[in-house]
N, CA, C and O atoms as a CHARMM CRD file, in Angstrom:
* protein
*
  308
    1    1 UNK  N    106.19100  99.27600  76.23000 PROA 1      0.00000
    2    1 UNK  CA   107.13100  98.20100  76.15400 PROA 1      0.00000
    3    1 UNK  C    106.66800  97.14000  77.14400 PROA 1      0.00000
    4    1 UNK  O    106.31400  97.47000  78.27500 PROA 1      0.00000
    5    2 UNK  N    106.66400  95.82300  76.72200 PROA 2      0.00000
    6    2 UNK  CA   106.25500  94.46400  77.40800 PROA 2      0.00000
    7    2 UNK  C    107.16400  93.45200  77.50700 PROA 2      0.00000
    8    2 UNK  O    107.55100  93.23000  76.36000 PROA 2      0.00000
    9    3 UNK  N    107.72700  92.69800  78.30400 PROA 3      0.00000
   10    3 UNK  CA   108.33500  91.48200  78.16000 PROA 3      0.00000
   11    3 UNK  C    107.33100  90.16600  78.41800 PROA 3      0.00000
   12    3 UNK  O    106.40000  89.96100  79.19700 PROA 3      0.00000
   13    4 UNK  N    107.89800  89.48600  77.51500 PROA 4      0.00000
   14    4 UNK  CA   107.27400  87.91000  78.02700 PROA 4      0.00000
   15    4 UNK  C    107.03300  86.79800  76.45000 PROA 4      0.00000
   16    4 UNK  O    107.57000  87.04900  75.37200 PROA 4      0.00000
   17    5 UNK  N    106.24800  85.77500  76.67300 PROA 5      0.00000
   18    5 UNK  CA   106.14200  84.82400  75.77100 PROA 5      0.00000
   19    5 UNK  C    105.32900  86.05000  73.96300 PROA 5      0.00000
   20    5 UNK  O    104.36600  86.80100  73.80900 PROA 5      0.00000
   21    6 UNK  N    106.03200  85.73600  73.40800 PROA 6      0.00000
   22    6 UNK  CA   105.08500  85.53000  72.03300 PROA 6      0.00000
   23    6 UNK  C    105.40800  84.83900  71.06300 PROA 6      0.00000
   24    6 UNK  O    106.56000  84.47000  71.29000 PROA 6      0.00000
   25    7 UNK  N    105.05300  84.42100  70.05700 PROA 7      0.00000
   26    7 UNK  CA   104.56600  84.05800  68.97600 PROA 7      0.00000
   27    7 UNK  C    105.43300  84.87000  67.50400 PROA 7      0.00000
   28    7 UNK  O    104.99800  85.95300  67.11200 PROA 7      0.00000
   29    8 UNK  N    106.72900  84.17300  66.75200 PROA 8      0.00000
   30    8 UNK  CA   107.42600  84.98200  66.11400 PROA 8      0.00000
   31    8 UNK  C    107.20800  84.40200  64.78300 PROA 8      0.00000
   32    8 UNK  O    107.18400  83.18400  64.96300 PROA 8      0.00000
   33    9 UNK  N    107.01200  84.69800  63.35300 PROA 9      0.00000
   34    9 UNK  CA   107.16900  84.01700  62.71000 PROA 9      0.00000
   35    9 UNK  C    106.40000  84.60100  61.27300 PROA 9      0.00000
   36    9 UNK  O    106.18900  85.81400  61.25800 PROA 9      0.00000
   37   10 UNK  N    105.96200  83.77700  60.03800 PROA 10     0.00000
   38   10 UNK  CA   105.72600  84.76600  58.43700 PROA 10     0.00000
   39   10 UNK  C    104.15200  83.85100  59.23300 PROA 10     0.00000
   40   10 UNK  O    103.95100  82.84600  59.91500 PROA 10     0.00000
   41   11 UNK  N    103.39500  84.89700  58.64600 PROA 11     0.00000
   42   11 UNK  CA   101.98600  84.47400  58.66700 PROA 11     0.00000
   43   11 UNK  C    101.70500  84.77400  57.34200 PROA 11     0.00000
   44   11 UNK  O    102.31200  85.64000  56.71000 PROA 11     0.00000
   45   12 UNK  N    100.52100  83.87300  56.75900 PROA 12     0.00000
   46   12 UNK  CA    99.51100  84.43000  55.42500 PROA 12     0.00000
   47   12 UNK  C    100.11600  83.37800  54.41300 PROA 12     0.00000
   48   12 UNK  O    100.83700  82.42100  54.69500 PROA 12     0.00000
   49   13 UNK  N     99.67800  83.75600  53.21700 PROA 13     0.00000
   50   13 UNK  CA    99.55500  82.97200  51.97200 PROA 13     0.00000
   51   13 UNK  C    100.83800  82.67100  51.38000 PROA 13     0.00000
   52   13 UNK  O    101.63200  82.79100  52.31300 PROA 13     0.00000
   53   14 UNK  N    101.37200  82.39900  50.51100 PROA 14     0.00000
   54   14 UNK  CA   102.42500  82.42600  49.90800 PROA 14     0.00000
   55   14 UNK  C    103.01400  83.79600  49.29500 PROA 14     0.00000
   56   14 UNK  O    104.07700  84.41100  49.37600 PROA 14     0.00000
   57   15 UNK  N    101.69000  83.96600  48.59500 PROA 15     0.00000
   58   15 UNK  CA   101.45500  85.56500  47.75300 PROA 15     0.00000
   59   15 UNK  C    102.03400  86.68400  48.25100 PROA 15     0.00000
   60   15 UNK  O    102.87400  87.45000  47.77900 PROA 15     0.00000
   61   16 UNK  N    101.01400  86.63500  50.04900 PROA 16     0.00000
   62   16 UNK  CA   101.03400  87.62600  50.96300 PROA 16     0.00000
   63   16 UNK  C    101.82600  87.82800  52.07600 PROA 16     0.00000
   64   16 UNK  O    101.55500  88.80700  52.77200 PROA 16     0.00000
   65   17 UNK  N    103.12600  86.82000  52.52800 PROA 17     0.00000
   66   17 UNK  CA   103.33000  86.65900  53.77200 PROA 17     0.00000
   67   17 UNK  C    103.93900  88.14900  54.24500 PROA 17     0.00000
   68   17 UNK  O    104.30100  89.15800  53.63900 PROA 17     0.00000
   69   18 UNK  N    103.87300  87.82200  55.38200 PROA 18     0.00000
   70   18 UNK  CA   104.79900  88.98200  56.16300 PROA 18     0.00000
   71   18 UNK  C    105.10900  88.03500  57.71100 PROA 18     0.00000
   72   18 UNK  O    104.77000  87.05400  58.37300 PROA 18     0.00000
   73   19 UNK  N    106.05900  89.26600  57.63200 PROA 19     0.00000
   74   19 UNK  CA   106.74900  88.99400  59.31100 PROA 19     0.00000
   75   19 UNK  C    105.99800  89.05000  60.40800 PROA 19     0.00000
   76   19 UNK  O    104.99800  89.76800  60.41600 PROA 19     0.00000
   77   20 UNK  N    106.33300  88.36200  61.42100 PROA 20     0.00000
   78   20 UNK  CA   104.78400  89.28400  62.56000 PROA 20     0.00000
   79   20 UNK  C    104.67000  88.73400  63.87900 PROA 20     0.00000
   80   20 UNK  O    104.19600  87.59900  63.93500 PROA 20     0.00000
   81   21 UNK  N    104.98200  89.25700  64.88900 PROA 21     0.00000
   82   21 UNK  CA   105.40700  88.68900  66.02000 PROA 21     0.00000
   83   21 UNK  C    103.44500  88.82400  67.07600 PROA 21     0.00000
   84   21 UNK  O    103.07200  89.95200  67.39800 PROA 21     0.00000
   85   22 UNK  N    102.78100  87.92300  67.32900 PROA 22     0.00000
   86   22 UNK  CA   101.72200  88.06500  67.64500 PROA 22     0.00000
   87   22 UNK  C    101.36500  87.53900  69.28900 PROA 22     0.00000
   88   22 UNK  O    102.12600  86.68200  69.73900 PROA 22     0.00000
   89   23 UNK  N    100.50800  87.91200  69.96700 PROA 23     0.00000
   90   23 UNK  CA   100.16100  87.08500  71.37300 PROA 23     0.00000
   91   23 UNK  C     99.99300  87.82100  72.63900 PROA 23     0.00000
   92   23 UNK  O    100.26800  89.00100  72.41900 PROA 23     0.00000
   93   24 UNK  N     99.78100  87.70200  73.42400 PROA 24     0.00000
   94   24 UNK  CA    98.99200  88.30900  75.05900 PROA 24     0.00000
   95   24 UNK  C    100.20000  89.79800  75.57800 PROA 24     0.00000
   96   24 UNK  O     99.81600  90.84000  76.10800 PROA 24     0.00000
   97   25 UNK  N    101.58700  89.46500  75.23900 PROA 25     0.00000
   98   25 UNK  CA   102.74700  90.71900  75.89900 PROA 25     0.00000
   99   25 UNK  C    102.30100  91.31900  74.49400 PROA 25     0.00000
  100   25 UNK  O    101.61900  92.34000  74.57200 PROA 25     0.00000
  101   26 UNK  N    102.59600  90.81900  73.17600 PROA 26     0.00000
  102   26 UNK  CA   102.84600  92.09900  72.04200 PROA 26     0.00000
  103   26 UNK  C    101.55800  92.65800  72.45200 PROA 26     0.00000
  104   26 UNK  O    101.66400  93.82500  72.82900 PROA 26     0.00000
  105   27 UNK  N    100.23600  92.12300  72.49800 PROA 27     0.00000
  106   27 UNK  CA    99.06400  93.00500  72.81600 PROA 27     0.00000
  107   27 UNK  C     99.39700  94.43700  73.76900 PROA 27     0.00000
  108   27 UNK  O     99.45300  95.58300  73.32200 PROA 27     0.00000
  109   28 UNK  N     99.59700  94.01100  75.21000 PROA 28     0.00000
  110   28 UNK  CA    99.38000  94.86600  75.95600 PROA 28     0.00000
  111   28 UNK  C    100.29900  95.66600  75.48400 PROA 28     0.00000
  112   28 UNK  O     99.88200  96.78900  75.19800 PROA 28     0.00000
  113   29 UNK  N    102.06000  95.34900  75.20100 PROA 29     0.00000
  114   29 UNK  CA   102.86800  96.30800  74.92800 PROA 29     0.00000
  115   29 UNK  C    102.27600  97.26700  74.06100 PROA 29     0.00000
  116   29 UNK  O    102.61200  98.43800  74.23900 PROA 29     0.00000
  117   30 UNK  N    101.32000  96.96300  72.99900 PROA 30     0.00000
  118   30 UNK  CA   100.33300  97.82300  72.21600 PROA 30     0.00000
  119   30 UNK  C     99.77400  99.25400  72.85600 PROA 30     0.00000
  120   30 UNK  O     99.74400 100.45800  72.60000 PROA 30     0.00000
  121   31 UNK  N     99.29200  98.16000  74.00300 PROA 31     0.00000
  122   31 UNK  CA    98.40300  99.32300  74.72100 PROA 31     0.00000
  123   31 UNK  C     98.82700 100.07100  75.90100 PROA 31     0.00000
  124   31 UNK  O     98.04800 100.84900  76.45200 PROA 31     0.00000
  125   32 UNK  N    100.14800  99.85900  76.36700 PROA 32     0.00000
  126   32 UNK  CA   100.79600 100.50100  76.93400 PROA 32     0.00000
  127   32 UNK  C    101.60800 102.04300  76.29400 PROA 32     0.00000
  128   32 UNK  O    101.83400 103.12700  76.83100 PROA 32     0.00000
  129   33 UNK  N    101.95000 101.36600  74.57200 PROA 33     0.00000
  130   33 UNK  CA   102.11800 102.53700  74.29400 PROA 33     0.00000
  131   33 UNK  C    101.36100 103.40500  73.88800 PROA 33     0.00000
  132   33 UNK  O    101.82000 104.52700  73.67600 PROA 33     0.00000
  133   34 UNK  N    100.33800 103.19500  73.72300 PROA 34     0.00000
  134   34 UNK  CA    98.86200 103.92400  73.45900 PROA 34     0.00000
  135   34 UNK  C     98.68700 104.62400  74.68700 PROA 34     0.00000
  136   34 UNK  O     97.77700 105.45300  74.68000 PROA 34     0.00000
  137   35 UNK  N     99.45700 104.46700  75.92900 PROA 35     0.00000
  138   35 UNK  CA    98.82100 105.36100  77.47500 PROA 35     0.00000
  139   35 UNK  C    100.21500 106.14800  77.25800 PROA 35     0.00000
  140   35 UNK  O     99.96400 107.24000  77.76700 PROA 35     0.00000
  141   36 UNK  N    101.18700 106.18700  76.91300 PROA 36     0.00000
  142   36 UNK  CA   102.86000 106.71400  76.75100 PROA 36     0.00000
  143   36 UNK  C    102.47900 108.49700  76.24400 PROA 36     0.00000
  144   36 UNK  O    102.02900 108.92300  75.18000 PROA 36     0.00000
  145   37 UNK  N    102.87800 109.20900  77.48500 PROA 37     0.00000
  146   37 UNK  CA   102.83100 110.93000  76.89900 PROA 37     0.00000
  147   37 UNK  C    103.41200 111.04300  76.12700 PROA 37     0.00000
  148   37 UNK  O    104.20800 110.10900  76.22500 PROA 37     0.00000
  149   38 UNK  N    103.71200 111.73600  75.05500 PROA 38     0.00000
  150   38 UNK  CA   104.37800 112.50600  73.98000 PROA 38     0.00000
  151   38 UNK  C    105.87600 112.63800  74.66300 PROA 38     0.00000
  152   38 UNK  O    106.24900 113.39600  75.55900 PROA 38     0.00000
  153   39 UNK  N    106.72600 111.46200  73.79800 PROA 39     0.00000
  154   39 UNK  CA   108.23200 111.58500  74.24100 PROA 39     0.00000
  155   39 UNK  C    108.88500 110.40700  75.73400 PROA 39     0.00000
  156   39 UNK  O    109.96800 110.10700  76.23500 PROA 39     0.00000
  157   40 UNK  N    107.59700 110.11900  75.90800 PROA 40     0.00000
  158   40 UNK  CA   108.08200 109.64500  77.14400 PROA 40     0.00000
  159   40 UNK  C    107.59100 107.76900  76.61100 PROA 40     0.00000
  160   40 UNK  O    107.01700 107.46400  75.56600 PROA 40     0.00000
  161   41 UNK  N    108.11900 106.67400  77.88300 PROA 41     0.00000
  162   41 UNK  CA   108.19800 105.33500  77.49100 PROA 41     0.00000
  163   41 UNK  C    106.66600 104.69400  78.75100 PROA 41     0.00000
  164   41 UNK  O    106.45200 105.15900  79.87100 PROA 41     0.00000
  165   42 UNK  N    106.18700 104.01800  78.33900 PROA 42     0.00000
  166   42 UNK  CA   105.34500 103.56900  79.51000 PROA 42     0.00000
  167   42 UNK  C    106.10300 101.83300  79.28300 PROA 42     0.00000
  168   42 UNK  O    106.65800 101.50200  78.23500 PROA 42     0.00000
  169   43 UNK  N    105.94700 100.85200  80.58100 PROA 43     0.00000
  170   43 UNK  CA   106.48900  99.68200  80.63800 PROA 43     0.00000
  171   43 UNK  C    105.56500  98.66300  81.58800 PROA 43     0.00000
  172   43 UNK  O    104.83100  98.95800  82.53100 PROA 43     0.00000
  173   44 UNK  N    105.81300  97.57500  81.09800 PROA 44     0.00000
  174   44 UNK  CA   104.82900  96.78300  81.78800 PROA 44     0.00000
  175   44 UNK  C    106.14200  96.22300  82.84200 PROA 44     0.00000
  176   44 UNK  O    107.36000  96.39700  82.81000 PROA 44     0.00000
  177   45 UNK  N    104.92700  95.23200  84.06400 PROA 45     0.00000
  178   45 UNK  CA   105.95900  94.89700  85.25500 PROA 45     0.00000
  179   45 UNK  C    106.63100  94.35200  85.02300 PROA 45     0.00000
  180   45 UNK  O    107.64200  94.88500  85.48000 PROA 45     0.00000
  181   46 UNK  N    107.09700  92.77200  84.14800 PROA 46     0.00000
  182   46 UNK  CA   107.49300  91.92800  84.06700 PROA 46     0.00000
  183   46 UNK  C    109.02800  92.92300  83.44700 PROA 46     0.00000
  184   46 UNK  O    110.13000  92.64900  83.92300 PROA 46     0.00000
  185   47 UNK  N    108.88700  93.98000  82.43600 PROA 47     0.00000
  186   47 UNK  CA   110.02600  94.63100  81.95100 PROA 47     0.00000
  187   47 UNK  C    110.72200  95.47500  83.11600 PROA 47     0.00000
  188   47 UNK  O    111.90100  95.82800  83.08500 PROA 47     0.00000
  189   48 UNK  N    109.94300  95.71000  84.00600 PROA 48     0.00000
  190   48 UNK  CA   110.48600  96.55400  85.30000 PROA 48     0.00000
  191   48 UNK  C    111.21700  95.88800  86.09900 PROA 48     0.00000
  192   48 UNK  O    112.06600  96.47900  86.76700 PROA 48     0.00000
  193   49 UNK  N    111.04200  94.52500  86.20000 PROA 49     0.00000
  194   49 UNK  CA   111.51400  93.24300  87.01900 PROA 49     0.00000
  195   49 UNK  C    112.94300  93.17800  86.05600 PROA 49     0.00000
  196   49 UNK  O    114.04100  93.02000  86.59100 PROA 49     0.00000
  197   50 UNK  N    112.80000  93.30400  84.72800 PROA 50     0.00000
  198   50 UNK  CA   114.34400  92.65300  84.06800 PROA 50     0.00000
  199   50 UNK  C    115.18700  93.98400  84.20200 PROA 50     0.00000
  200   50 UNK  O    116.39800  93.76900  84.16800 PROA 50     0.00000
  201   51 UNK  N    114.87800  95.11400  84.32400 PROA 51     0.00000
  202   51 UNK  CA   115.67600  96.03500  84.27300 PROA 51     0.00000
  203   51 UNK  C    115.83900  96.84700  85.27600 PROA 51     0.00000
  204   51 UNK  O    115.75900  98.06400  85.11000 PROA 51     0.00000
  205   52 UNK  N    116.15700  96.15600  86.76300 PROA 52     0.00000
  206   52 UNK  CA   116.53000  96.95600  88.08200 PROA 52     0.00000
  207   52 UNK  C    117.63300  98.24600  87.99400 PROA 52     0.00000
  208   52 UNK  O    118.67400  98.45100  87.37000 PROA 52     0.00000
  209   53 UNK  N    116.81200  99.00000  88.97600 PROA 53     0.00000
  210   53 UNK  CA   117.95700 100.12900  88.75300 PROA 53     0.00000
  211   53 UNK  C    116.83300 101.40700  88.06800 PROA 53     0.00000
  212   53 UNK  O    116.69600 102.54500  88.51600 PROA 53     0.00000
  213   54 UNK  N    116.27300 100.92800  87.12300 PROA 54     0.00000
  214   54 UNK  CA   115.49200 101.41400  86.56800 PROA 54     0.00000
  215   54 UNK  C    114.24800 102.66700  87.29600 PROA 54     0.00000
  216   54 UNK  O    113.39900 102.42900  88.15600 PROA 54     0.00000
  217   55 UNK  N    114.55200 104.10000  86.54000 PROA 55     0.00000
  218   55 UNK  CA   113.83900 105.01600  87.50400 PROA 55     0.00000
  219   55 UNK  C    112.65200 105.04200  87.07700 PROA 55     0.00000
  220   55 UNK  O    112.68500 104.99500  85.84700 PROA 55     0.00000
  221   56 UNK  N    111.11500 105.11700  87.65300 PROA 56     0.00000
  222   56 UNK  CA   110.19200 104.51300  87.07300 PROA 56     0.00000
  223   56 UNK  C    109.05700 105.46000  88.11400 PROA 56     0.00000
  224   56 UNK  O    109.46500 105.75600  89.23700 PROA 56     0.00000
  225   57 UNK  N    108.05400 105.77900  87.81200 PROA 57     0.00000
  226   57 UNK  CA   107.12700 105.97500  88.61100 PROA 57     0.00000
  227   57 UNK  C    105.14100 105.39300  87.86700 PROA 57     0.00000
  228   57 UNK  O    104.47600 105.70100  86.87800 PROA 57     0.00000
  229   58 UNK  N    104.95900 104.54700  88.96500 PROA 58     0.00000
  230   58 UNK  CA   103.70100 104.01000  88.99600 PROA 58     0.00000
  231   58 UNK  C    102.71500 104.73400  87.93700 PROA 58     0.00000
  232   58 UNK  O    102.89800 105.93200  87.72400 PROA 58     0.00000
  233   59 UNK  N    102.06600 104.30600  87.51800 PROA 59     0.00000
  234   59 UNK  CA   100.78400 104.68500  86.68100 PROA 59     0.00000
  235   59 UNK  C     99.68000 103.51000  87.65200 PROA 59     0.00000
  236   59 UNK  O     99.51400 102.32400  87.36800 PROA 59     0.00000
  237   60 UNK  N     99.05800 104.23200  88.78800 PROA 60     0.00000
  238   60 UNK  CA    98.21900 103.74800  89.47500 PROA 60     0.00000
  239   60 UNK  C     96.44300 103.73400  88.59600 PROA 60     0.00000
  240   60 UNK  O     95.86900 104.64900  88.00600 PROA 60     0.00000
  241   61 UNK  N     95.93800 102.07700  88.89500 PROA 61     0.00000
  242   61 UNK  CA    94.31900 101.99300  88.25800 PROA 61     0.00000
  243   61 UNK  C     94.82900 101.86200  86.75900 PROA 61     0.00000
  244   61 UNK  O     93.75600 102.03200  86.18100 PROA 61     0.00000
  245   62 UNK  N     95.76100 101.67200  85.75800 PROA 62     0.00000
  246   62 UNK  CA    95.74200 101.96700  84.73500 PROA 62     0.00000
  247   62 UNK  C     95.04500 100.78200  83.85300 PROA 62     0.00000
  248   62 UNK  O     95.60800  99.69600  83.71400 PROA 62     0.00000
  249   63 UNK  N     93.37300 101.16900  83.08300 PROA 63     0.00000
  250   63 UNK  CA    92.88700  99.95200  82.31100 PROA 63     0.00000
  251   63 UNK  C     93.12300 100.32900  80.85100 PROA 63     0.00000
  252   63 UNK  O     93.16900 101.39400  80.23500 PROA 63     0.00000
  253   64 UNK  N     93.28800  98.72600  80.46300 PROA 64     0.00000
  254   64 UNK  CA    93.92800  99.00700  78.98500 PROA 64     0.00000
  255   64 UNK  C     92.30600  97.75800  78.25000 PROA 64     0.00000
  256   64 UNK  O     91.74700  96.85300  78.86900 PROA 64     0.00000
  257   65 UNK  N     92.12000  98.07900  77.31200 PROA 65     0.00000
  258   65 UNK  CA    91.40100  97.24300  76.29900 PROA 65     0.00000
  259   65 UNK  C     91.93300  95.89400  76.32700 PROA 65     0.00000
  260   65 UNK  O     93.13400  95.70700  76.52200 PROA 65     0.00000
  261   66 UNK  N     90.81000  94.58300  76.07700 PROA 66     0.00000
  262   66 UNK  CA    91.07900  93.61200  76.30600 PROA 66     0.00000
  263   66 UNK  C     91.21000  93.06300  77.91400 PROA 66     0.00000
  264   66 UNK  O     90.87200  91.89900  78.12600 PROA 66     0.00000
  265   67 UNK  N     91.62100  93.76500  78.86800 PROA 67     0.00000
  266   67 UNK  CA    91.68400  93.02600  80.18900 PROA 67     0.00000
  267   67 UNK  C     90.71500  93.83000  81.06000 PROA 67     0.00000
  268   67 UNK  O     90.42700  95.02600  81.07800 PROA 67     0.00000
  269   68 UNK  N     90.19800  92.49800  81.96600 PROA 68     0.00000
  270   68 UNK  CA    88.85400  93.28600  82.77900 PROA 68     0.00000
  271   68 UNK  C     89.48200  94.03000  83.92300 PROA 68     0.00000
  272   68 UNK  O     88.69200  94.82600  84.43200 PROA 68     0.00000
  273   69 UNK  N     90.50200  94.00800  84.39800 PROA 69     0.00000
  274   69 UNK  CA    91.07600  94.88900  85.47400 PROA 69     0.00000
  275   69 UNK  C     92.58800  95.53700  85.45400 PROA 69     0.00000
  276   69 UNK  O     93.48200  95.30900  84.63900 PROA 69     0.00000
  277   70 UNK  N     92.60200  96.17800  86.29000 PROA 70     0.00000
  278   70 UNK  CA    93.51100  97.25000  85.96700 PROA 70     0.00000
  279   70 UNK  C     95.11000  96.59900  85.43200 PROA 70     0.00000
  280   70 UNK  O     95.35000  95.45600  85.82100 PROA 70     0.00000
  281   71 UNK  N     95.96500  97.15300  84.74100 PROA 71     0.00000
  282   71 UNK  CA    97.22200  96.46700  84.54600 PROA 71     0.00000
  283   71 UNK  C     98.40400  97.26500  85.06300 PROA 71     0.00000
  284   71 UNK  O     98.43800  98.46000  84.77200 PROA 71     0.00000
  285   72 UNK  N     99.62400  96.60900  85.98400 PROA 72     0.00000
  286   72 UNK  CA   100.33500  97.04900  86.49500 PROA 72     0.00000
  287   72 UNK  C    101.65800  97.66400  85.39900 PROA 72     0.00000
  288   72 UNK  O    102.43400  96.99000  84.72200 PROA 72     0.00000
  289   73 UNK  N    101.56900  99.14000  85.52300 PROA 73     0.00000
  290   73 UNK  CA   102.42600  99.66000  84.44700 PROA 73     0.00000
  291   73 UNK  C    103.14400 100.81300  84.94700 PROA 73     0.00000
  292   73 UNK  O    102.70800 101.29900  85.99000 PROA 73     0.00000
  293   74 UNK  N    104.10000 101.31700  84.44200 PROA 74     0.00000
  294   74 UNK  CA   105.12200 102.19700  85.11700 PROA 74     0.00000
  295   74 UNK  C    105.63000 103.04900  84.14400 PROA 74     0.00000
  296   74 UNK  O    106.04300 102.42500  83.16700 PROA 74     0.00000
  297   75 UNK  N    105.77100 104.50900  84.05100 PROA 75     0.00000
  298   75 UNK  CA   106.32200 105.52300  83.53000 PROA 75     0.00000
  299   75 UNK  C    107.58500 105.35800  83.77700 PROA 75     0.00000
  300   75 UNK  O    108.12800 105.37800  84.88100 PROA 75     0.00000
  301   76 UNK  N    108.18700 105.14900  82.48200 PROA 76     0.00000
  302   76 UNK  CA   109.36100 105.29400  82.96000 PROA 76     0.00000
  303   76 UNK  C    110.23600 107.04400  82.90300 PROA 76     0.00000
  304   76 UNK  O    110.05800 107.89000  82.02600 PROA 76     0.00000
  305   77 UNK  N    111.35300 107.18700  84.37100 PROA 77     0.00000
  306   77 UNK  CA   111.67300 108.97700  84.78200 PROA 77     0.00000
  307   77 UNK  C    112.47900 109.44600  83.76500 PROA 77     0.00000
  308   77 UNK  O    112.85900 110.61700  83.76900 PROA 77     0.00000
């Protein structure tokens, strides 16, 4: 799970459109849930920032595809 700016809207042909929300948060949120154990939520910072209170423990060094250094992400308890 990611918060932040994207991109909402029908992409494609007339024929073909679909729905499709695209851009830099839907990415990583991608690849955050791609690091998420079986059952459990992984979250990026900016979502950790909107939801104080929130029990959470660090996923320290964590690199995801697309970015050259590590991205700050949190298990959520």
């Amino acid at each position: 799970m990611n918060t932040g700016e994207a991109l909402v809207g029908l992409l494609g042909a007339e024929s073909g459109r679909s729905y499709t929300v695209i851009g830099d948060t839907v990415n990583l949120a991608a690849r955050l849930e791609g690091q998420a154990p079986a059952g459990r939520v992984v979250i990026g910072e900016a979502t950790l920032r909107a939801l104080p209170g929130l029990r959470t423990e660090p996923i320290e060094g964590l690199r995801v595809k697309g970015r050259s250094g590590s991205v700050d992400a949190y298990l959520v308890a």
